[in-house]
C-alpha positions as CSV (number, residue, x, y, z in Angstrom):
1,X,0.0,0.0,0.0
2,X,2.4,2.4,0.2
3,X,4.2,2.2,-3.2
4,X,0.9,2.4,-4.7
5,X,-0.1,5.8,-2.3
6,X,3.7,6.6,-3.8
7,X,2.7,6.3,-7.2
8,X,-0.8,7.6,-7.0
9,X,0.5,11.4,-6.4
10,X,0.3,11.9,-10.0
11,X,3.6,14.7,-11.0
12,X,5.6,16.4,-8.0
13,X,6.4,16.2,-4.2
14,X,7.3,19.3,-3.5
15,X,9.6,20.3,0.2
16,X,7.1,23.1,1.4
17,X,10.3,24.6,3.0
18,X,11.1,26.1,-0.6
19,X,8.1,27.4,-0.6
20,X,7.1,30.3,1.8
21,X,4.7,29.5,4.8
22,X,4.4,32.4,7.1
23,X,2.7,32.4,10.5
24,X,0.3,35.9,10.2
25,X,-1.7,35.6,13.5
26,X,-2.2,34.3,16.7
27,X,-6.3,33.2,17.0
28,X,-7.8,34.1,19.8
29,X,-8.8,31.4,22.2
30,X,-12.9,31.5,21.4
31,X,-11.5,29.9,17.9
32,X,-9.1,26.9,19.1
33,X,-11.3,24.6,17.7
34,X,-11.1,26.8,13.9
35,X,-12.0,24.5,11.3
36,X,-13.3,26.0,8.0
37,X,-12.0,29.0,6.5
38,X,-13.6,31.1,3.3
39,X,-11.5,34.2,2.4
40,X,-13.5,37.4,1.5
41,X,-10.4,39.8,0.9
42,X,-6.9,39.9,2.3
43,X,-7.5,41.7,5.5
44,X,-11.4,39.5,6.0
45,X,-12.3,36.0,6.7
46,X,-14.9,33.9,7.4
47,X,-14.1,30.6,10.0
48,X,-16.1,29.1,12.9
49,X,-15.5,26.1,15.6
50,X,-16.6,22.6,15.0
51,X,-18.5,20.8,17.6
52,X,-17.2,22.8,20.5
53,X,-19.2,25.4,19.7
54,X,-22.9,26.9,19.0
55,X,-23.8,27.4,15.3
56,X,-21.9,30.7,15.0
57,X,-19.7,32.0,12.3
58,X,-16.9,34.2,13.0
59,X,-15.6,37.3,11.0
60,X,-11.9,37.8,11.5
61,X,-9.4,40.5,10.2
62,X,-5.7,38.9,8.7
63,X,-4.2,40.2,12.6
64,X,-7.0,37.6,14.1
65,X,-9.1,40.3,15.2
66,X,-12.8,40.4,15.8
67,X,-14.8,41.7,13.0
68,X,-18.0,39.9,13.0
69,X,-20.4,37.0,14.0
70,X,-23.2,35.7,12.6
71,X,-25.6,33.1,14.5
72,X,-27.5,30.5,12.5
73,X,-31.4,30.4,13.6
74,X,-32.7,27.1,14.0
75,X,-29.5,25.3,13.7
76,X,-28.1,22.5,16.4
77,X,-24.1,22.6,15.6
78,X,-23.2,18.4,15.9
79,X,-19.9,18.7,14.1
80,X,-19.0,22.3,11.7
81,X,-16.1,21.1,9.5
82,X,-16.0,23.1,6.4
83,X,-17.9,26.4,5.2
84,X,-17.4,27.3,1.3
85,X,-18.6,29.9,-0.8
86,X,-20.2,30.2,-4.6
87,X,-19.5,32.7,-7.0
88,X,-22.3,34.8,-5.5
89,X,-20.9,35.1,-2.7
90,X,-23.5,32.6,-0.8
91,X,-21.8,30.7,1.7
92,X,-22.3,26.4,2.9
93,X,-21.7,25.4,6.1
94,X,-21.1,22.4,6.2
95,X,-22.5,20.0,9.9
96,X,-20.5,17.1,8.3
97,X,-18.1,15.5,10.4
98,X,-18.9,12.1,11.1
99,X,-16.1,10.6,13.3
100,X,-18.3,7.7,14.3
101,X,-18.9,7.1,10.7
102,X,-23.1,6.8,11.4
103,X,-24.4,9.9,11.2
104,X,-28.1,9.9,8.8
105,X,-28.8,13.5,9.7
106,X,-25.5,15.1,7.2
107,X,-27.2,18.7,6.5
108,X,-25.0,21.7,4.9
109,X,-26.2,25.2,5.8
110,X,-27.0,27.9,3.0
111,X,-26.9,31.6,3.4
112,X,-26.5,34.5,1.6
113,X,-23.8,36.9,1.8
114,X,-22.9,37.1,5.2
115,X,-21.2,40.4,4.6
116,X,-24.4,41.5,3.3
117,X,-26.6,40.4,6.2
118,X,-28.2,43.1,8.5
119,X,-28.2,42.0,12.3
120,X,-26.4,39.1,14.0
121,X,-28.2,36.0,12.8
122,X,-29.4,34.4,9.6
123,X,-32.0,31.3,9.1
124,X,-30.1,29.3,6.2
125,X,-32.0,26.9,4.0
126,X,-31.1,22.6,4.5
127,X,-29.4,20.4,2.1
128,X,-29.5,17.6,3.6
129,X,-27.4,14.4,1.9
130,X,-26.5,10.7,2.6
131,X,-23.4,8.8,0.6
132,X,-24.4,7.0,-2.6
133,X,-22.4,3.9,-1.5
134,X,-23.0,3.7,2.3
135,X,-25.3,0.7,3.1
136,X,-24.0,0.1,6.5
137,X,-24.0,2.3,9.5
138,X,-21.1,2.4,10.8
139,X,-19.6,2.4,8.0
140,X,-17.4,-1.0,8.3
141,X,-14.5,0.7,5.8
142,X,-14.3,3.9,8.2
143,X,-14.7,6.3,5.3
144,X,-17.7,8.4,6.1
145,X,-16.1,10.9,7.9
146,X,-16.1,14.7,6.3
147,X,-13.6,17.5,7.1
148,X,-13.6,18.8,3.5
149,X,-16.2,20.8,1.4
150,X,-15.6,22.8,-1.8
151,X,-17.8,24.8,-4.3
152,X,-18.0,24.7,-8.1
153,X,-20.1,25.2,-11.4
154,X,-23.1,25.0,-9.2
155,X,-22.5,22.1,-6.9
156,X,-20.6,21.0,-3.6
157,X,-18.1,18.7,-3.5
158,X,-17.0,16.9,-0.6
159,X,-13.9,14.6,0.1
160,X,-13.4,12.5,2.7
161,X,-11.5,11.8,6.0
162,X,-10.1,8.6,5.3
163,X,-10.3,6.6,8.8
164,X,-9.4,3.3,7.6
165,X,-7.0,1.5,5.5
166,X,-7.7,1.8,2.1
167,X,-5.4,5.3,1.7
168,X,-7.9,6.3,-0.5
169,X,-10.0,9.8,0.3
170,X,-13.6,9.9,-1.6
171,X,-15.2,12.4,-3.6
172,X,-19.0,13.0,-3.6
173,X,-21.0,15.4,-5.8
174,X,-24.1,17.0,-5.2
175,X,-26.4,20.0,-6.0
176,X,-26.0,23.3,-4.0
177,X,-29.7,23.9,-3.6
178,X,-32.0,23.0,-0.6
179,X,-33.7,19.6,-0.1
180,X,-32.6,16.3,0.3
181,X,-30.2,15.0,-1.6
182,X,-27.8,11.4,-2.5
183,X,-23.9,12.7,-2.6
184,X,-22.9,10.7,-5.5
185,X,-19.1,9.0,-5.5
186,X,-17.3,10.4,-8.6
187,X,-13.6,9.5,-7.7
188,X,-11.2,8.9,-5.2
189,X,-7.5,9.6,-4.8
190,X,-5.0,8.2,-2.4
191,X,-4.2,10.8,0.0
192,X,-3.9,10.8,4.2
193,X,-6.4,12.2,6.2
194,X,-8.1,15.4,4.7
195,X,-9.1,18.5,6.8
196,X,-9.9,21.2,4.4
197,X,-10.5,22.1,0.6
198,X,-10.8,24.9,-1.0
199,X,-11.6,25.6,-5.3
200,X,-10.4,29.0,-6.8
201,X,-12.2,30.2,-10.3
202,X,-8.7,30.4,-11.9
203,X,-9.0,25.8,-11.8
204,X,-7.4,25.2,-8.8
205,X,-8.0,22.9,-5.6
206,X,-6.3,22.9,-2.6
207,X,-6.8,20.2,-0.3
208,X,-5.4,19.9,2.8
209,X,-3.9,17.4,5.4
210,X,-2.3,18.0,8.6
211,X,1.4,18.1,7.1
212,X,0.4,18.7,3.6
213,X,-1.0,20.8,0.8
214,X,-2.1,19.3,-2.8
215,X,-2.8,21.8,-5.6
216,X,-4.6,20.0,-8.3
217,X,-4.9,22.2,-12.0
218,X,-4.8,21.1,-15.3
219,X,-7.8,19.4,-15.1
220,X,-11.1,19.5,-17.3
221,X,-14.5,19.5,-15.6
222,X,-14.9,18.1,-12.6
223,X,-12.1,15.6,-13.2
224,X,-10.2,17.4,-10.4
225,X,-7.4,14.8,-9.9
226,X,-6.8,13.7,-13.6
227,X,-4.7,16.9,-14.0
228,X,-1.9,17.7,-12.3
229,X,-0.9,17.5,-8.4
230,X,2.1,19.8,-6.5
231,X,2.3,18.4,-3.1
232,X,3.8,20.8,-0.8
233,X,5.0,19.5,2.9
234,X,4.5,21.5,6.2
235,X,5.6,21.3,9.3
236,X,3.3,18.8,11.4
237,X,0.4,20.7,13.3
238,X,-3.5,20.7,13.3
239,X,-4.0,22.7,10.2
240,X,-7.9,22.5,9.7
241,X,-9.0,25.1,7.3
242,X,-7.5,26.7,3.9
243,X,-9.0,29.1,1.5
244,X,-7.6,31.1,-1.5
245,X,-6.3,34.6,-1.5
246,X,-5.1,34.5,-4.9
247,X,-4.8,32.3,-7.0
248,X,-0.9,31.3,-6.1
249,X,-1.8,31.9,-2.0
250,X,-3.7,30.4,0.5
251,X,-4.5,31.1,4.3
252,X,-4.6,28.6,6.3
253,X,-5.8,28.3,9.9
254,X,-4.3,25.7,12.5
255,X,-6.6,24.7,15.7
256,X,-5.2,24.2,19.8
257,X,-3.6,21.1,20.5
258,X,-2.1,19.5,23.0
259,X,0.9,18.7,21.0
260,X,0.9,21.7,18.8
261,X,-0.4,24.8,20.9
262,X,-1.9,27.7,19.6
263,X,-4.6,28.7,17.4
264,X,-2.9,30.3,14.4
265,X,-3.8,31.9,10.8
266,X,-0.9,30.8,7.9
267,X,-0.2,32.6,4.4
268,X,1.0,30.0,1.8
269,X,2.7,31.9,-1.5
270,X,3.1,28.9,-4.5
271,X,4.3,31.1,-7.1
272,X,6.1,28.2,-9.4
273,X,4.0,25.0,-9.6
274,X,5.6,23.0,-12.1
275,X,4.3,22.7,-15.4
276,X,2.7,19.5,-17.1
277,X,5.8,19.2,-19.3
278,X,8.3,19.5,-16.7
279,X,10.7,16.6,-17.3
280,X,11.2,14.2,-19.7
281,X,8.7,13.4,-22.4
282,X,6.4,11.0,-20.4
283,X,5.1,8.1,-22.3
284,X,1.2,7.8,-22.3
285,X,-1.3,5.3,-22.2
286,X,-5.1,5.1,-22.7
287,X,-8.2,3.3,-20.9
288,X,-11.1,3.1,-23.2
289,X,-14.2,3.2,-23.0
290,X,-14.5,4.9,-19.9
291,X,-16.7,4.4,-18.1
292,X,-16.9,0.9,-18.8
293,X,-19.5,-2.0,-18.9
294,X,-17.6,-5.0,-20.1
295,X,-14.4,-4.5,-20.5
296,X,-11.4,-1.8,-20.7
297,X,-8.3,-1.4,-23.3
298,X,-5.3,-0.5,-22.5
299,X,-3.8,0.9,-25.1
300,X,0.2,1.9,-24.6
301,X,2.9,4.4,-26.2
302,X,6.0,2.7,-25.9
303,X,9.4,2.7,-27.6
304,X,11.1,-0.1,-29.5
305,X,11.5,-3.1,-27.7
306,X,9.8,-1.7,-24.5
307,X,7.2,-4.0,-21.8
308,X,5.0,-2.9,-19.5
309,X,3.7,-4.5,-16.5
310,X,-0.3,-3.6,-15.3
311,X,-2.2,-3.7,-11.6
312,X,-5.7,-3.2,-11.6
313,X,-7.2,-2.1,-8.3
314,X,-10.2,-1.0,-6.6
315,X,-10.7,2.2,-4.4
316,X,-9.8,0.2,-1.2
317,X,-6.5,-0.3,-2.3
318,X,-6.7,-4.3,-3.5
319,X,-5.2,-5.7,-6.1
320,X,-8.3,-7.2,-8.5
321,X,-5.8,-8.1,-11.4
322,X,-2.1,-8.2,-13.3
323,X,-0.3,-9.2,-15.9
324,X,3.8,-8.4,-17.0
325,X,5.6,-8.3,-19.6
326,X,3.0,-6.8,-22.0
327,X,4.2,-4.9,-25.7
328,X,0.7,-4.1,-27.2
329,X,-2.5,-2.9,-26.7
330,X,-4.1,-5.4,-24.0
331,X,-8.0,-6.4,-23.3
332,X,-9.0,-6.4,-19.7
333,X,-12.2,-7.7,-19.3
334,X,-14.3,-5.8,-16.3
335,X,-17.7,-8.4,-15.8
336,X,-16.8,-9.4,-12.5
337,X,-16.2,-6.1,-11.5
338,X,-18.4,-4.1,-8.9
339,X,-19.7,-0.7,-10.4
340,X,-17.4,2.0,-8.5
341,X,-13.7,3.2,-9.1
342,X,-10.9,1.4,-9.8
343,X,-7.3,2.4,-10.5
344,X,-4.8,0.6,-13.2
345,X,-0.9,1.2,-12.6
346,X,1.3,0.9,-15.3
347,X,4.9,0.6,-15.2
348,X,7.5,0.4,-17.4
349,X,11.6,1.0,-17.4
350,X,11.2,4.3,-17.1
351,X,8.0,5.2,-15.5
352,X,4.4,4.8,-13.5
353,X,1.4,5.7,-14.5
354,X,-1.7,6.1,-13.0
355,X,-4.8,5.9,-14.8
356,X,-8.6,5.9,-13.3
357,X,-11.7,4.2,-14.5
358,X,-15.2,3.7,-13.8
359,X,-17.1,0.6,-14.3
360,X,-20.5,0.8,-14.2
């Protein structure tokens, strides 16, 4: 499991020490349990506490100081993990963390501006939401638990906190409008435990981890991890929160602990990802068609005399197939296959490659 989480990061590990993370502010101690962030401008940010607090959102200046509040009418706070914002400038709470991996009442919060909001409080509207692929509650594979909510091209994204062993955090998709809704699984990606995402107009997505940051661009749609991934290492601490300033910065927040003390507020300059051609010319290969019913082709780009060797898994990590020493296009078929994701790594002399499927 760990060579494949190696080869899953799809380009660049990056040493976030070349890089420039700068500690801006001290938190005061009414946010040691921080966990979402939204930017609204350099110098004003949105953030609130997660279950160790009532359902209040906090307006903070870039220094850590008090700007705001905003109270949500109606609302019991279980477990605040993540709050994102649309175009608009309509905000999502998200009540999502699930550490028990049982919750059936999974309900994100939508308000309006709350820069625009007269008074102190706010009755949002409910989208409510359940997993497309959870049957069992608890969830047996511990992967039910949600620190991570984004916003794009009208719908919320969520990605989860991976509790068990798989190494593999989930992606859901569903409408940003109130009701009730089914959070359907469109990918997964190996990653450790996720606390934070964020999605900036210019097509990037930062998602966050206690030591780490992953920029995904390059992408097309919502195909957020079939681009390109920079993978920039921190210092370990409780980072729980990030959010754009521009599109080459990010704040990050970083809740009390025990081991790492201090509620505190980051600035993260990535001016120089590197670029999909960075390198040597990579050899590619194709799946087709994907999604797939029956069966899936790989087709390879290979020089003279060159093999490759395939692994098929599925999204919890297990191996479902192989086969070495391969120098044309090969048929794999996919009946026995369970509809969901599954992951084929390819290597050659020279390289691994990562390539994602759906059978359905």
């Amino acid at each position: 499991m760990k060579n494949l989480l190696t080869f899953l990061f799809l380009y660049v590990v990056i040493n976030g020490d070349a890089q420039t993370l700068r500690q801006i502010a001290i938190l005061p101690s009414y946010l040691n349990e921080n966990s979402g962030l939204i930017v609204k401008s350099r110098n004003s940010v949105w953030t609130h506490n997660d279950s160790g607090d009532g359902p209040i959102i906090y307006k903070i200046d870039s220094m850590g100081i008090l700007l705001d509040s905003l109270f949500l009418n109606g609302v019991i706070a279980k477990d605040f993990e993540d709050i994102a914002q649309d175009e608009n400038g309509n905000v999502y709470v998200g009540d999502i963390g699930n550490n028990a991996h049982d919750r059936t009442d999974l309900v994100i919060y939508k308000i309006s501006n709350p820069d625009s909001i007269v008074g102190n409080n706010s009755t949002p509207e409910y989208i409510q939401y359940s997993y497309s692929d959870q049957t069992q509650f608890p969830d047996p594979n511990q992967n039910a638990d949600c620190e991570a909510l984004f916003h794009c091209n009208n719908h919320l994204y969520l990605i989860t906190k991976n509790w068990g062993s798989s190494g593999f955090a989930k992606l859901y998709k569903l409408p940003d409008t109130a009701g009730i809704h089914v959070a359907q699984l469109i990918d997964s990606f190996a990653s450790p435990m996720v606390t934070a995402a964020d999605f900036h107009s210019s097509g990037k997505l930062a998602v966050l981890s206690i030591d780490r940051v992953s920029i995904f661009d390059g992408f097309t749609g919502d195909d957020f991890f079939g681009g390109r991934n920079s993978t920039f290492f921190f210092p370990l601490t409780q980072k729980e929160g990030v959010s754009f300033v521009t599109a080459n910065s990010l704040y990050i927040t970083q809740e009390n602990h025990r081991f790492f003390p201090g509620a505190k507020l980051y600035e993260f300059r990535f001016e120089n990802l590197l670029s999909l051609n960075d390198g040597n010319e990579k050899k590619d290969f194709t799946l087709s068609p994907n999604p797939s019913t029956h069966f899936i082709e790989i087709t390879p780009n290979l020089a003279p005399n060159e093999v490759y060797n395939y692994t098929l898994y599925n999204a919890k990590g297990q191996v479902m197939a192989e086969q070495n020493n391969l120098s044309s296009k090969t048929h794999l078929s996919t009946n026995e296959l369970n509809n969901g994701i599954y992951f084929v790594l390819i290597k050659t002399n020279t390289q691994h490659i990562t390539k994602r499927f759906i059978k359905q």
